[in-house]
C-alpha positions as CSV (number, residue, x, y, z in Angstrom):
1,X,21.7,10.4,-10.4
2,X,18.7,8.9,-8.3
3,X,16.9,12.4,-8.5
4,X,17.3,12.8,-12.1
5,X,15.8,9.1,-12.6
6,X,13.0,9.8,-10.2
7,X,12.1,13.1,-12.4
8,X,12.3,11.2,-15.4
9,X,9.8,8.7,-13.8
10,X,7.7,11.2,-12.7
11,X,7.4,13.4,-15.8
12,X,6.3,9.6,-17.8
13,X,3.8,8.9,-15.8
14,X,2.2,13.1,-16.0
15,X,2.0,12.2,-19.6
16,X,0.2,8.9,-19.2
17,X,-2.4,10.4,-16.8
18,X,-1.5,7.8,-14.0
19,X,-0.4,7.9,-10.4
20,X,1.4,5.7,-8.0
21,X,2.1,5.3,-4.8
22,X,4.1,2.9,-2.6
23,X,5.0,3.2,0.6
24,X,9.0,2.6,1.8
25,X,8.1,0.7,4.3
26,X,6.5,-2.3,2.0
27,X,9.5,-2.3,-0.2
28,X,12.3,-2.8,3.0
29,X,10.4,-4.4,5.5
30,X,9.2,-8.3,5.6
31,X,5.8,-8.8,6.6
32,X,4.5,-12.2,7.9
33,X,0.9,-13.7,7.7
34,X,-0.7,-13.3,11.3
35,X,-2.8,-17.0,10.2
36,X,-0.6,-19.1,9.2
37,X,3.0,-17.3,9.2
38,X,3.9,-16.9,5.6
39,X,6.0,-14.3,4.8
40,X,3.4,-12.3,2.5
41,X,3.4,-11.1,-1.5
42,X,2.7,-7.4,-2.6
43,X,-0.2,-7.3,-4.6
44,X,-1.2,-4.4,-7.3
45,X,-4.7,-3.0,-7.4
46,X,-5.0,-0.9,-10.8
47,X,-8.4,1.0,-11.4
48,X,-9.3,3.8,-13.7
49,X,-10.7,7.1,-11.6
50,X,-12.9,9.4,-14.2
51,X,-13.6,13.2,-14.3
52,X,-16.7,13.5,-11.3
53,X,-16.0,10.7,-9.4
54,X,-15.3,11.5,-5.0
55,X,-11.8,10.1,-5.8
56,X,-10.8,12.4,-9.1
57,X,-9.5,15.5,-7.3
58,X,-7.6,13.4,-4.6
59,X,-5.4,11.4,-7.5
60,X,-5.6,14.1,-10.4
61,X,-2.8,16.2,-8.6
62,X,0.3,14.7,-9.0
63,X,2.2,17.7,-7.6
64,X,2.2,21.5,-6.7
65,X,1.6,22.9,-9.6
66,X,0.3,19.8,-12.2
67,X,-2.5,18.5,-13.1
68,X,-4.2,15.8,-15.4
69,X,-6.3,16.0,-17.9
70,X,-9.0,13.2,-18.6
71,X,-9.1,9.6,-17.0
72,X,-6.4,8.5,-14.1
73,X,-5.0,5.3,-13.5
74,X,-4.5,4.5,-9.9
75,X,-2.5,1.4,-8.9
76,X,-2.8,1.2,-5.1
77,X,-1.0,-2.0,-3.4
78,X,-1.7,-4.4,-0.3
79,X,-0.6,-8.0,0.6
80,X,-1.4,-11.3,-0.2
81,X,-0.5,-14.7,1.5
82,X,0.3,-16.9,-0.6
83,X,-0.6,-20.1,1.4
84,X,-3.7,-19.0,2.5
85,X,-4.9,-16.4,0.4
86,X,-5.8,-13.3,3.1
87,X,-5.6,-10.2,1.9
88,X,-4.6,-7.5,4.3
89,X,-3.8,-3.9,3.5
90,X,-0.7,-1.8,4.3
91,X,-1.6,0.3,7.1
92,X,-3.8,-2.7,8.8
93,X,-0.3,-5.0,8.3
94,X,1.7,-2.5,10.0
95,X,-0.6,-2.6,13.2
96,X,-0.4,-6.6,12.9
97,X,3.7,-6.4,12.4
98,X,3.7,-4.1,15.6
99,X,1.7,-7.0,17.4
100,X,4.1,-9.9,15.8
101,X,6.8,-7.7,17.1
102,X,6.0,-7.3,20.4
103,X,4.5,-11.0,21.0
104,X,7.9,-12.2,19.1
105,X,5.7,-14.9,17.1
106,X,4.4,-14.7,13.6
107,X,1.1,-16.4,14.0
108,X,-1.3,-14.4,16.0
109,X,-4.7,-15.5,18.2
110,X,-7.8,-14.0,17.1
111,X,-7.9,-12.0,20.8
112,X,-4.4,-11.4,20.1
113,X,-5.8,-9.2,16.6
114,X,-8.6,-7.4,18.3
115,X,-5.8,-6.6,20.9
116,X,-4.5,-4.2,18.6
117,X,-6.6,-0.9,20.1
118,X,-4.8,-2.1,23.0
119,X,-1.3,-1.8,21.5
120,X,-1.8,1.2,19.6
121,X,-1.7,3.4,23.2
């Protein structure tokens, strides 16, 4: 039943000319500000991608064998706290969370965040 929705899905957004993206991870996990310790908000970045832009041929295939025709919309996500408004994307968060993680405290030091070299080996 899930597959059969997710091809539905799929096949609507071929015909609209737009692609998506989200990863798993920011739809299960809970992800906490590393300033103040607010548990942050996903946030959705929509932008139109034209025929000769860099980005075209890296959002035009949807998959193996389709392709758009004309203008793209893109809607790439990141978070948002909402206490103190940082903005942080998904792949830096998940470097932070690691951190959070490890330290067992929400609210990170600033040598704490350019640690995270450090942690990553």
């Amino acid at each position: 039943m899930l597959f059969v929705l997710w091809q539905y899905i799929e096949r609507d957004y071929k015909m609209k000319n737009k692609s998506f993206s989200i990863p798993i991870g920011m739809v299960i996990k809970k992800f906490y500000c590393h300033k103040c310790g607010e548990r942050l908000t996903k946030r959705a970045n929509t932008r139109t991608v034209k025929p000769g832009e860099s980005d075209y041929k890296k959002y035009n295939k949807i998959s193996r064998r389709t392709y758009m025709i004309g203008d793209v919309e893109v809607t790439e996500y990141d978070f948002q706290c909402p206490s103190c408004g940082n903005i942080i994307g998904y792949d830096e968060q998940c470097l932070v969370r690691k951190i959070q993680k490890r330290l067992r405290k929400n609210i990170l030091s600033k040598d704490e965040i350019l640690a995270i070299g450090h942690w990553e080996k």
